[in-house]
N, C-alpha and C positions, 0 to 999 in steps of 0.2 A: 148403766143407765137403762132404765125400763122404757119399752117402749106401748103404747096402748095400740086398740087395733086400729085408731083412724088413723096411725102412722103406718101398720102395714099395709094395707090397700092403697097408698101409695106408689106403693115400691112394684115396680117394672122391671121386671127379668126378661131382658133379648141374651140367645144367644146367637151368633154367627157360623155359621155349618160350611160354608165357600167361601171363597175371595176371587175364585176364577172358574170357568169350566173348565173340569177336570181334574180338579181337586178331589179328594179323598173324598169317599160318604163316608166314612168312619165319624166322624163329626157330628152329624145328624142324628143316625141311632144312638152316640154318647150321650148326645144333649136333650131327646125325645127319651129317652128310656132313664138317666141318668139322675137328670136335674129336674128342678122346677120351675123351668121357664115357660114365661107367656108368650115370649114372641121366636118362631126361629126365623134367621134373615140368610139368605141365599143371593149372593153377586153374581155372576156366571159373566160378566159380559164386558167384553175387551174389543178395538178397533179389529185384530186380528179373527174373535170370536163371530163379532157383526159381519163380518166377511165372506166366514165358515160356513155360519146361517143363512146369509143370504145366497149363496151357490149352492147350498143343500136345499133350499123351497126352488130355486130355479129348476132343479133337478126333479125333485118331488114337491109335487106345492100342498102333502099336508106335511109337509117338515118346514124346518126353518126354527129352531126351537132346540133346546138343551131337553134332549129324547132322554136322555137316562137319567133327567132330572124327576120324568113320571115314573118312569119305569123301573130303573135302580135304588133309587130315593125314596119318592114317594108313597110307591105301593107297598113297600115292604113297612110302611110307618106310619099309612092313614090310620089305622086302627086306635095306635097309640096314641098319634098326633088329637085325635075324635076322644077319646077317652080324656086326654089330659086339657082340654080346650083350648088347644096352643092353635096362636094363629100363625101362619107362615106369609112370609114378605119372601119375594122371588120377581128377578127381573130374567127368569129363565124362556120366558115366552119370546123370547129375540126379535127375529122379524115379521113373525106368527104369531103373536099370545093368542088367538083367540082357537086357532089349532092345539097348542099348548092349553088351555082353558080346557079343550071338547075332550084330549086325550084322560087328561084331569077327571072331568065330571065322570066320563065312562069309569072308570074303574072304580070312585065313590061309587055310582051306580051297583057296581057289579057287588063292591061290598056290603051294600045297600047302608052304608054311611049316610046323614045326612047333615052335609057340608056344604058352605056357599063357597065359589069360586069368583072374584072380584078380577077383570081386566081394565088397567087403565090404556086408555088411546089416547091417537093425536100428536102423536110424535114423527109420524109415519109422511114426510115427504115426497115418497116415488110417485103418490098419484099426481102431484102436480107437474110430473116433468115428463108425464105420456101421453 
């Protein structure tokens, strides 16, 4: 069956690189270097994880956030991720995104990438209970 091109523009290639924090990057650079996908989607986050996160910003308050999700992950892949115009979905900002956001932007910066970094909020109950 032949397809024309207003059938491929269509077509949405997500692929998924996590299912938890801690999971393999091997995933990532697969699916960044490998395939042709548009979107990569990153889970990181479990009742046990939001836990972690939140004793790790108690601790440090610019943490709170899946750290070697920028670090391990992401820096080694902006480049690629920027060239391929893939957009990446991450709930890896825990109880920080916007720390997780700053870590983000800096190191676009540094690679003088230019990348938007999207935080969604409002999910964040503590300040009403202080």
């Amino acid at each position: 069956m032949a397809t024309n091109q207003q059938d491929d523009e269509r077509v949405v290639k997500i692929g998924c690189a996590s299912g938890f924090w801690g999971d393999t990057n091997t995933a990532a650079f697969q699916l960044v270097h490998l395939t042709d996908i548009n979107y990569l989607v990153f889970d990181y986050l479990s009742e046990i994880t939001m836990s972690i996160m939140a004793k790790a910003k108690m601790v440090e308050p610019k943490h709170g956030y899946a750290l070697d999700f920028v670090s391990r992950v992401m820096a080694p892949l902006l480049k690629k991720i920027a060239e391929k115009k893939i957009k990446v979905i991450s709930n890896a900002g825990g109880v920080n995104p916007m720390a997780c956001r700053d870590a983000l932007q800096k190191i676009i910066k540094e690679y003088g990438l230019d990348l938007k970094v999207a935080v969604v909020l409002g999910d964040d109950l503590l300040p009403q209970h202080e």
